[in-house]
N, C-alpha and C positions, 0 to 999 in steps of 0.2 A: 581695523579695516574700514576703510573712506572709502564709500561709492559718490560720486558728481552725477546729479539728474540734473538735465534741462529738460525745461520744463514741466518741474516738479509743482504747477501747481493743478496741471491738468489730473483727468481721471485715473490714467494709470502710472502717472507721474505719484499725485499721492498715496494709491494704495501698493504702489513698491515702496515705497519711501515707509507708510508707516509699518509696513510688514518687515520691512531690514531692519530697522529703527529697535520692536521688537523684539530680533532677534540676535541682537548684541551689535551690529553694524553703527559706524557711525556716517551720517548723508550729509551732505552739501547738496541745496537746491542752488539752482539760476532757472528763474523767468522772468519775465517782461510784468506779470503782477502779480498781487499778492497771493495766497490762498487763500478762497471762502471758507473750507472745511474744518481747517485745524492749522495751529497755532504750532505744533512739535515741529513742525521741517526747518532748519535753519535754512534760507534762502536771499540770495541777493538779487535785486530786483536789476535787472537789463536783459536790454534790446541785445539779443546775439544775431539778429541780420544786418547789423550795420557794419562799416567797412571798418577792421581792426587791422593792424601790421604788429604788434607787440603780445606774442603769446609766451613768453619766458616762465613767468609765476599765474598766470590766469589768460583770460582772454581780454586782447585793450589792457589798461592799464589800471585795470581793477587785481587787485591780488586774491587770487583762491589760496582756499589751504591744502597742503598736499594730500592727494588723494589715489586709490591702486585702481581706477576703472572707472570710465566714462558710462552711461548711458545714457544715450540722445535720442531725448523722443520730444524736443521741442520741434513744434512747427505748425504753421497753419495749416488744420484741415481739414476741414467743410469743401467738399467737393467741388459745389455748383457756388458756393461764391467765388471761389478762386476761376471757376468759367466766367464770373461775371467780372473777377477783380485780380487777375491773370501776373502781376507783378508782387501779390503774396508769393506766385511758387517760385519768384525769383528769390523773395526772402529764404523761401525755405534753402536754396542751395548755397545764399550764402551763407548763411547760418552752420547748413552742415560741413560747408567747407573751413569756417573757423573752429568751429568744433576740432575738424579732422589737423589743423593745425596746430591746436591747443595740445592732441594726442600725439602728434609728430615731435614737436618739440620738450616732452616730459615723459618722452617713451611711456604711452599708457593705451592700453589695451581701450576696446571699444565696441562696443554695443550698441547698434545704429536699428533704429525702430523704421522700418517700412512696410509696406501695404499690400493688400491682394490686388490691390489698383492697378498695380503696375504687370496685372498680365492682362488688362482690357476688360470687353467683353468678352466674355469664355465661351462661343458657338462652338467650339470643336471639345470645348473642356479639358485644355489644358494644365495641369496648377502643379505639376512635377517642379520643382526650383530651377531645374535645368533648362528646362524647355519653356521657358519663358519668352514669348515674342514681342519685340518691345515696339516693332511697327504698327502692335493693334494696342498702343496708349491712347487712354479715349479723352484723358482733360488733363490742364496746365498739372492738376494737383497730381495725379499718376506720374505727370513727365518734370516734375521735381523728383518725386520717389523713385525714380528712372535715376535722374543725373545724382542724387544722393549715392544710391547702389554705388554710379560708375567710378563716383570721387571715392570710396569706401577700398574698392578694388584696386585702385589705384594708387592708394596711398599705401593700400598692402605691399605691394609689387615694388615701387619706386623708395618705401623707407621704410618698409618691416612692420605694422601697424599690426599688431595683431588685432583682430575682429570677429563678431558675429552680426549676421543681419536676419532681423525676424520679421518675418513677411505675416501683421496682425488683419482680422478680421472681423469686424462688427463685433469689437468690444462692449460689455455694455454691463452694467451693474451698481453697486457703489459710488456715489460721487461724482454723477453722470449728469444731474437734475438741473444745471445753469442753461435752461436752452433760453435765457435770456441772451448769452453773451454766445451760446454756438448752440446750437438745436437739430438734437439729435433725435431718434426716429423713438425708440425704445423711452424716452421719461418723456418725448411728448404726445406718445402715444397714453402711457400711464397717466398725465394730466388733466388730459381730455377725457380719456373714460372717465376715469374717477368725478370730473363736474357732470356726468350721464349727458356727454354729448358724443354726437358722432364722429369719428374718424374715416381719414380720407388713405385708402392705400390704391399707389400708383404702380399699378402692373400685378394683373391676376396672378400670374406665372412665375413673377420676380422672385427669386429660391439664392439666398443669401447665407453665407456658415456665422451664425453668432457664436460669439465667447466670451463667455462667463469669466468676469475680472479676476478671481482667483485663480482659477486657470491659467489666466494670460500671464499672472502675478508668479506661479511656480514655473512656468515656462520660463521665463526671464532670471528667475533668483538659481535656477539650475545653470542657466547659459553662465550667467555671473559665474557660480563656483565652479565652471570647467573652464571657463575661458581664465581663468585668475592660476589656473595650476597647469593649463598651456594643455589640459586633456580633450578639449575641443575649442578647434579655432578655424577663422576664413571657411566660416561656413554659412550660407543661406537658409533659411529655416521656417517652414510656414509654422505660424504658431494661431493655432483656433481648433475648434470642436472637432471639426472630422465629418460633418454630417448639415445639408442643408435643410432648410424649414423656409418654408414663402413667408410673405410676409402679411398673407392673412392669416397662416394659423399664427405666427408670433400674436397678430391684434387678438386672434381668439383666448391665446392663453395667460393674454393682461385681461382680458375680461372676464374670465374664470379667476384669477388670482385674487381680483375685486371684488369678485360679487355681482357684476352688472350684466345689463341684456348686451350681447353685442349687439355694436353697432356699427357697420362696416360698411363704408362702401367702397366700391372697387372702380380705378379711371382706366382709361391707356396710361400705358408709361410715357411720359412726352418729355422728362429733363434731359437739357443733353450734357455730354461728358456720364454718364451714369453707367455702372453694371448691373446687368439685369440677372445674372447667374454664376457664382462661385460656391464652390465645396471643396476645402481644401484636402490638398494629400496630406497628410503628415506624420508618413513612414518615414522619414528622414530624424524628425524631432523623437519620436519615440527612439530611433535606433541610436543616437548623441547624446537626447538629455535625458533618456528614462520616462520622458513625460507621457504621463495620460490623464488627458482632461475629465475628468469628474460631473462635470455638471449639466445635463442636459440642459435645452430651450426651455422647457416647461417647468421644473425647478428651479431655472437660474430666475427667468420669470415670477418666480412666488418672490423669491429671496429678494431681488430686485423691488418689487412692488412694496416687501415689509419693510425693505428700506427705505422706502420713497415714503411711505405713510412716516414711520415714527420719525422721520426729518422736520416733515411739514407738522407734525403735533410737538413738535421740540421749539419750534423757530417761530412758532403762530399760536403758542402762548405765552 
C-alpha cells in the first residue's frame, strides 16, 4: 500500500510519513524542498502551484509511481504573511486544484488537510462542520482553505472523487522548530524562554484548541484506513483536542516544562486576518474514525519541549 504526501516535508507531513513508513506502508513525498529532519521519505522536489495540464502518470510531466491515496497537506500557511503576501493563497488553490486533478484522472481517493480558519472568528462559537459560515473568512489564507473545501466537493459531485477533509488546529509538537523558514507560536515560544528571555503574547483572552502531532497523526492514519475500504468517505471532519487553553497558560506550561520564571507579557491582539477563539467539536471524528486524542496541552507541552531540547543537544554538538 502507497500513500502520495505533498508536502511531505512539513511537520505533519513528516511525522505521517515516518509513522506509515513504520508501520509497513510504502510513502511517496512531493514538496517544493528538501526535508531537514530525516533522510527516509522518498521525495520528489516541485513546485505543485504551478500551471500543469498533463496529470496521466503524475502531476506535469514528472512521473509518480503508482500509489492507493493522496494526502494533501502542501500549502502555504502562516497566516499573516499570506495577509501580507495574498497571491500564496492563490498558490494554494492551485496547487489543490492539481492535486484534485492528479486524483480525477487515476481514480484515487483523497485526503485534503484544511483549517479551523475557515470558520473565522468564532463570536457566536460555531465549529459544528455543518454550520460553517464562510462570509466570516477573516484572511486570504482561510479563503484559500474555503476554495480548497469547494474544489474538494466538487470534484466529488462532478467525477466521483472519493474524499475526507480534516479541519486541523494548532498542531504542534515534533518537527515544528524551523521558525527560521515559518514561525510558529509554540517552538518560539520554547526558544525564547529557554535563552530566559521574555515572551510577548498578543490577546489576554486569545483561547485556541492545540493538537498534539500524534493525535493529529492517528486522526489522519484512521481516516486513511476507512476512506481506502470506502467505510468513511465525503466527510468533513474537525481533527484537534476537544478543549481550549489561552495562550498564556500554553506560555505558562513551556515555562514549567523548562524550569524557568515566567516571563510573559500580555499586548492587545492587533494582527489582522487572526482568530481570536476556537474549540473544536469533534463528535463527528470520534463517531467515523474512533479517534480520541490522548494528549493534553500540558503534556503535549513537556513531550514537545524534550523534543526541542535533545534536537538542539544532537545538532549543536
Amino acid at each position: 500500500m502507497r500513500v502520495l504526501i505533498t508536502g511531505s516535508s512539513g511537520q505533519i507531513g513528516t511525522n505521517l510519513a515516518l509513522h506509515l513508513l513504520d508501520n509497513g506502508y510504502e510513502v511517496f513525498g512531493v514538496d517544493w524542498r528538501v526535508n531537514t529532519w530525516t533522510d527516509r521519505i522518498t521525495t520528489l522536489l516541485q513546485d505543485l502551484s504551478a500551471p500543469y495540464r498533463d496529470f496521466t502518470h503524475g502531476i506535469g510531466r514528472v512521473p509518480y509511481p503508482k500509489c492507493d491515496i493522496v494526502v494533501h497537506l502542501a500549502a502555504n500557511a502562516k497566516v499573516h504573511e499570506l495577509v501580507q503576501y495574498p497571491h500564496r493563497a492563490m498558490e494554494n488553490i492551485t496547487l489543490t486544484f492539481n492535486v484534485l486533478e492528479y486524483c480525477r484522472h487515476n481514480q484515487l481517493p483523497l485526503i485534503f488537510a484544511s483549517s479551523r480558519e475557515v470558520y473565522g472568528d468564532i463570536h457566536r462559537y460555531i465549529t459544528e462542520e455543518q454550520q460553517a459560515d464562510f462570509s466570516f473568512t477573516e484572511s486570504p489564507y482561510s479563503a484559500s482553505k474555503v476554495a480548497g473545501e469547494a474544489l474538494v466537493y466538487s470534484y466529488a459531485r462532478c467525477y466521483g472523487v472519493q474524499y475526507l477533509v480534516f479541519r486541523f488546529s494548532n498542531v504542534y509538537g515534533r518537527y515544528d522548530n524551523d521558525i527560521e523558514r515559518m514561525e510558529r507560536v509554540i517552538p518560539l515560544f520554547i526558544r525564547t524562554m529557554s535563552e530566559n528571555k521574555p515572551v510577548t503574547v498578543f490577546g489576554k483572552e486569545k483561547t485556541l484548541d492545540f493538537t498534539y502531532i500524534d493525535d493529529c497523526v492517528s486522526g489522519i492514519v484512521a481516516g486513511i484506513e476507512r476512506l481506502l475500504v470506502k467505510q468513511v468517505s465525503n466527510q468533513t471532519i474537525n481533527l484537534a483536542y476537544g478543549q481550549g487553553n489561552s495562550l498564556v497558560r500554553m506560555a505558562e506550561y513551556i515555562a514549567a516544562a523548562l524550569g524557568v520564571p515566567s516571563q510573559i507579557k500580555v499586548e492587545p491582539s492587533k494582527r489582522v486576518g487572526e482568530v481570536t477563539h476556537y474549540i473544536a467539536d469533534i463528535s463527528r471524528a470520534q463517531e467515523l474514525l474512533d479517534y480520541q486524542p490522548q494528549t493534553s496541552l500540558e503534556e503535549g507541552i513537556r513531550q514537545a519541549v524534550t523534543w526541542s531540547n535533545e534536537w538542539q543537544q544532537r545538532h549543536n554538538s
